[in-house]
VOTI-296190 format. One record per residue: x, y, z of N, C-alpha, C in turn. Coordinates in steps of 0.02 Angstrom, whole numbers, plus 50000, padded with zeros to 5 digits. Layout:
REM residues N
XYZXYZXYZ;...
END
This chain:
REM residues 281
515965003950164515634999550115514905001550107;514764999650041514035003650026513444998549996;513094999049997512434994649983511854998349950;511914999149889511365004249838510774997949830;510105001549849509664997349876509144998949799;508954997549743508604999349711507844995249687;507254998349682506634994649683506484994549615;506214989049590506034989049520505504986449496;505014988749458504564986149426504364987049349;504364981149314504444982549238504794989349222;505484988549254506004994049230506464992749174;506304989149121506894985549080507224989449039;506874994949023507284999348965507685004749018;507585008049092508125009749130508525007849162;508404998449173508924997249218509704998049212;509714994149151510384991949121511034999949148;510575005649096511045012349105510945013049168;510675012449235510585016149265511305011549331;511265004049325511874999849343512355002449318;512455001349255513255005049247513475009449260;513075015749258513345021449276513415021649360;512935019049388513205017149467513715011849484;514075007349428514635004349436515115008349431;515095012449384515585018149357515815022449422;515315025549449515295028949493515585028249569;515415019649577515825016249651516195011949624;516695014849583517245010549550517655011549619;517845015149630518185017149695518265014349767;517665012149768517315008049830517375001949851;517625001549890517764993849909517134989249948;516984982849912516384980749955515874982149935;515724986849869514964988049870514474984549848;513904986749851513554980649809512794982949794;512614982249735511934984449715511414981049707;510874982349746510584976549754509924978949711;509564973649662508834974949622508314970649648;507754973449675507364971949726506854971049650;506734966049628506284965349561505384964449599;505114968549592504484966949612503994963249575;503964956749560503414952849517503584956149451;504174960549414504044961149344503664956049318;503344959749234503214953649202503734954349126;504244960649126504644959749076505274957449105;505944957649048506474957349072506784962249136;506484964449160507014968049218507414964549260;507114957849303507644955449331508214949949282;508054947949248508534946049193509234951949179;509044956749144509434960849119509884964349189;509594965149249509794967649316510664961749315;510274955549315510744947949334511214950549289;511074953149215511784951649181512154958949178;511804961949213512094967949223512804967349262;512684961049320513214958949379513014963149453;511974964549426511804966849535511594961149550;511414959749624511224955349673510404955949651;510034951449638509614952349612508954947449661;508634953649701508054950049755507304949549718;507134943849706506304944249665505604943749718;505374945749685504554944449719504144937349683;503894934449698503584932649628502874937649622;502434940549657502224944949621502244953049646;502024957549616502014965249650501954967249721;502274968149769501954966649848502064974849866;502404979149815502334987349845502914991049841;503034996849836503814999949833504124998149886;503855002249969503984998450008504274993350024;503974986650009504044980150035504634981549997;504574980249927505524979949907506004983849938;505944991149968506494993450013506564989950050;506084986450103506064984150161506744976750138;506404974850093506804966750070507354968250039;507614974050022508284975150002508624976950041;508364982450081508574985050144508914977450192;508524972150196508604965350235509234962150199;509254962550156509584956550113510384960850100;510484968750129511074972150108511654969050162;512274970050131512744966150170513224970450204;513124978350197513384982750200513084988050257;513224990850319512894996050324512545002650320;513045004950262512655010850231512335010150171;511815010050171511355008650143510995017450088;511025014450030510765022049968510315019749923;509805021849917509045020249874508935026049842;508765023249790508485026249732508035022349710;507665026549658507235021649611507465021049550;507535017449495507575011049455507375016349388;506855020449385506845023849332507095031449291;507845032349337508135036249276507995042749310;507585045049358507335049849375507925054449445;508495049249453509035050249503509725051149471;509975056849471510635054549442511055051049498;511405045049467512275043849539512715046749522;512715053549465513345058549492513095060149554;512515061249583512435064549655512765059349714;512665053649706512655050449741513415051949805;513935054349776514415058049844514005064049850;513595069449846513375073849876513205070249941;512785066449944512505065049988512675058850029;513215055549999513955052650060514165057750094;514525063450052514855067850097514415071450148;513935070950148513455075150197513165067650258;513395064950235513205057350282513615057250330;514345056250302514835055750326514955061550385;514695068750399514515073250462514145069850517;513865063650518513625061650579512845064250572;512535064150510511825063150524511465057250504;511015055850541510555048050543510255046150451;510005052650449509835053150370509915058650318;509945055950248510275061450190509625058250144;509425064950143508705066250079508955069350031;508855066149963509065070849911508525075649869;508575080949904507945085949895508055089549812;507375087549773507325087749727507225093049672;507515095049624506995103749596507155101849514;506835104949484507005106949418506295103949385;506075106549315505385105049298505145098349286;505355092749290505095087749281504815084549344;505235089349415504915085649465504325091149495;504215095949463503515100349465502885096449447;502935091849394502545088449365501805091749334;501305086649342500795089549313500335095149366;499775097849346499665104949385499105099049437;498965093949439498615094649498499115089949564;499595088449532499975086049571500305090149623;500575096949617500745101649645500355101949709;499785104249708499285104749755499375100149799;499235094149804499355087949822499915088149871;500535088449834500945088449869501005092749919;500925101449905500875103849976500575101550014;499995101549998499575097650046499935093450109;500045089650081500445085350118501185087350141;501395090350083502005093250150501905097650204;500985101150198500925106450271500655102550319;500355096350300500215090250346500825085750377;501395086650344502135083550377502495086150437;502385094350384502745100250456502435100550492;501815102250495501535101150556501375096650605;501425090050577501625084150630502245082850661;502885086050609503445085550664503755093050696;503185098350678503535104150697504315106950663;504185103950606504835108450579504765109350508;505205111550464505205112750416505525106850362;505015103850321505315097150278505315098750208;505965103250176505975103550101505595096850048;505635092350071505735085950022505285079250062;504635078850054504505073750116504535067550092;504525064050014504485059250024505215056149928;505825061949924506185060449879506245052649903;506655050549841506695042649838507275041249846;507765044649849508505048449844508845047849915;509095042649962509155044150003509835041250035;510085040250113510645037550117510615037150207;510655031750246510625031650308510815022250320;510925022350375511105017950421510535010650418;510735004650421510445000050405510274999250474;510705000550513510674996450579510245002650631;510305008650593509795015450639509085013050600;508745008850541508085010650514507915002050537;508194997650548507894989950560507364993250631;507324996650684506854995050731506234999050688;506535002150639505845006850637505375003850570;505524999750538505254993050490504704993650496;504234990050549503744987650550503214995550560;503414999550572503045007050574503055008950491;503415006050465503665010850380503125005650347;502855010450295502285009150237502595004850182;502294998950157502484994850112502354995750032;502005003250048501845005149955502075011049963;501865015049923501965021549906502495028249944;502085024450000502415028750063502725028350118;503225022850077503855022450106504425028550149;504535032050091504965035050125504545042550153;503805043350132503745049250181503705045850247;503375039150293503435036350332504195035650373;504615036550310505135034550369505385044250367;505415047850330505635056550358505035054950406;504355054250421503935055550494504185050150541;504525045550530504865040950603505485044250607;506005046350576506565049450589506505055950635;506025060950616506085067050628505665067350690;505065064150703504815062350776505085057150820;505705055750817506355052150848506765056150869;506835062550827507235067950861507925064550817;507985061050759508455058850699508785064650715;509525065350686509735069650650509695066950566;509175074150514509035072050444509075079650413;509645075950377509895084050319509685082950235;509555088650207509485087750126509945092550084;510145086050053510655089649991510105092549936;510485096449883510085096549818510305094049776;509935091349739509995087149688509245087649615;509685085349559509225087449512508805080949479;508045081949459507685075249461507735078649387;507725072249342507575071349261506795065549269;506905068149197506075066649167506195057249156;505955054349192505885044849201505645041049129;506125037549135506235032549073505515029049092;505015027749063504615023349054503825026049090;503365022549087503025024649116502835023349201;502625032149231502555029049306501885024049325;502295023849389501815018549415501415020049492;501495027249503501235029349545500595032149523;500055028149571499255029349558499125036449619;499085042149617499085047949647498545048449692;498105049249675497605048949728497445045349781;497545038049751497565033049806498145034049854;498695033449833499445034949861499425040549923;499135044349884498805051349915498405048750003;498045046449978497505044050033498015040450077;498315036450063498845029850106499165032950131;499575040950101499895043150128499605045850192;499155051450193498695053050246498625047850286;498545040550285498495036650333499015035250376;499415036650347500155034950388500405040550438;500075044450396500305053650419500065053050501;499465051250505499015050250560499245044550618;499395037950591499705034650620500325034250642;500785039050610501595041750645501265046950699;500755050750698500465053850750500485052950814;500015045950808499595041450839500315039750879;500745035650865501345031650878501915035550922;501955041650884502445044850934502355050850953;501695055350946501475059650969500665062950983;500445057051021499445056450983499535062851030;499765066651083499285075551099499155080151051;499535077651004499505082450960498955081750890;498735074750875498215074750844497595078050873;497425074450967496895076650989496875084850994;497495086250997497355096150987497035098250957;497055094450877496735095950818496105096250807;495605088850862495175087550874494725091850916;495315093250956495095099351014495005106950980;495295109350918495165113350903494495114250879;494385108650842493895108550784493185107850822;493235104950885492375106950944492495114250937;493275115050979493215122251006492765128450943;492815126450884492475131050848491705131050852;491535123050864490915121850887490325125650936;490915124851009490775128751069490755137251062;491385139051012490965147151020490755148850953;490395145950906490005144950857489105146650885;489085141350937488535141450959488305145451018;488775146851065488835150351117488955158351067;489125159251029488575167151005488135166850992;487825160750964487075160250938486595159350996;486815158851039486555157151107486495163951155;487135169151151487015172951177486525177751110;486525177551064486335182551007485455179651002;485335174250994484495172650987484225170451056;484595170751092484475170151176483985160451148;484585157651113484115150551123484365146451149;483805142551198484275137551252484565131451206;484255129351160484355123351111485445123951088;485475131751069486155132051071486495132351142;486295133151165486635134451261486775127851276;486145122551261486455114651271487075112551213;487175115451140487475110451108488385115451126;488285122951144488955123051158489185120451201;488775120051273488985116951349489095109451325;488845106651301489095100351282489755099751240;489855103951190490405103351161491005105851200;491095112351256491435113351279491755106951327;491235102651340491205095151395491535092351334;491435089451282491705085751249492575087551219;492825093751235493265097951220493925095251265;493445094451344494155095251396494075085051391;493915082451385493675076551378493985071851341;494095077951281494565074551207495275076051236;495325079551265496155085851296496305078751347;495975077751378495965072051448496345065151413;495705061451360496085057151340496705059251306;497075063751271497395065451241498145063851287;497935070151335498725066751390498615061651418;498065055851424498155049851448498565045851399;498405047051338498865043351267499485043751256;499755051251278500275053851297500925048651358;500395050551414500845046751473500845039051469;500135037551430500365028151408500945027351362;500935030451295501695030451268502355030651302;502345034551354502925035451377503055031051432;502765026851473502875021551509503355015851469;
END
């Protein structure tokens, strides 16, 4: 039994097609149920959702993408649980790609995205690496897709990890960084993104920033040695920055600020595995 978890905000001209064709699709299915997580619209979306025949969860006003996963995610009656977003930008022909790849016994199914509409505009690109070389490198591996909207996992494997997951934007890169520093098993299908019915509602820069905050705080949570490394690197350039300038102008003024930074180096390393061995108690 299945539980399609979808978030919505002033989505009224995609909802309607985007229900039926996911009725169409789990005609087959016994038990399912689609749930529209209406975030404070101020048009018809949750109206048209109701007569569509989904389970229809309201806000009364905007509280975040997030929060509506989180409250749909709560309110599903089903344990496998599949999210998408609301604007057209997901097909549910995919939607068995990424059952059948569920169904192998992994914790999570990302539906990793390509084709030109999800290239988007040219400064968005940037951005995103960005942040996907800030992902891999917090969980040490390789993440095609860090934050598709496209996804499919266990209700009863993501409830402890709730209160760690971001209530806007960055939802689901929060939960690929709690899955994958859990040691999850998380696979990605491919799947093709189309150009979104309506206008978005993702503010980029800010999103951007929130994301980075979270990035840091999945760090912090299940692996802070590895932030302070970072920290530790960034003296370490300090210490032999100045310690040539020290041996090269023979000045004591640099001789104090590398010896100090090298002190501040093992210091940061110190607290680092103390943060370490407190987590793990």
């Amino acid at each position: 039994m299945i539980s399609v978890v979808i978030p919505a905000y002033n989505e009224q001209e995609a909802i309607a097609p985007l229900i039926e064709r996911l009725r169409e699709k789990l005609a087959p299915v016994q038990g399912y149920e689609i749930i529209i997580v209406d975030d404070g619209s101020t048009d018809k979306t949750a109206a048209i959702a109701g007569e569509c025949g989904a389970i229809v969860v309201r806000h009364p006003h905007n509280a975040g993408y997030g929060r509506s996963l989180k409250d749909g995610i709560a309110a599903a009656g089903n344990d496998t649980i599949v999210i998408l977003d609301a604007d057209g930008t997901y097909s549910p022909g995919d939607l068995y790609l990424l059952l059948a790849e569920y169904e192998k016994g992994f914790d999570l199914i990302i539906g990793r995205r390509s084709g030109r509409h999800y290239s988007g505009t040219w400064y968005k690109s940037p951005l995103r690496s960005m942040l996907k070389l800030l992902v891999e490198f917090t969980v040490g591996a390789r993440v095609p897709d860090i934050n598709s909207g496209y996804r499919v996992f266990s209700k009863k494997t993501i409830m402890p990890y709730m209160k760690y997951l971001c209530d806007t934007f960055s939802f689901t890169t929060s939960m690929t960084l709690s899955y994958m520093l859990d040691c999850k098993y998380v696979s990605y299908v491919d799947i093709a993104y189309d150009k979104r019915i309506g206008k978005s509602k993702v503010r980029l820069f800010k999103d951007s920033l929130r994301t980075l905050q979270y990035i840091v705080q999945a760090i912090l949570h299940f692996n802070p040695l590895k932030l302070y490394l970072v920290l530790c690197a960034f003296v370490s350039v300090m210490f032999f920055v100045f310690a040539g300038l020290a041996i090269g102008f023979k000045s004591p003024a640099c001789m104090i600020v590398s010896s100090m930074s090298l002190l501040t180096m093992f210091i940061i390393f110190a607290i680092g595995l103390h943060a370490t061995l407190e987590l793990k108690k």
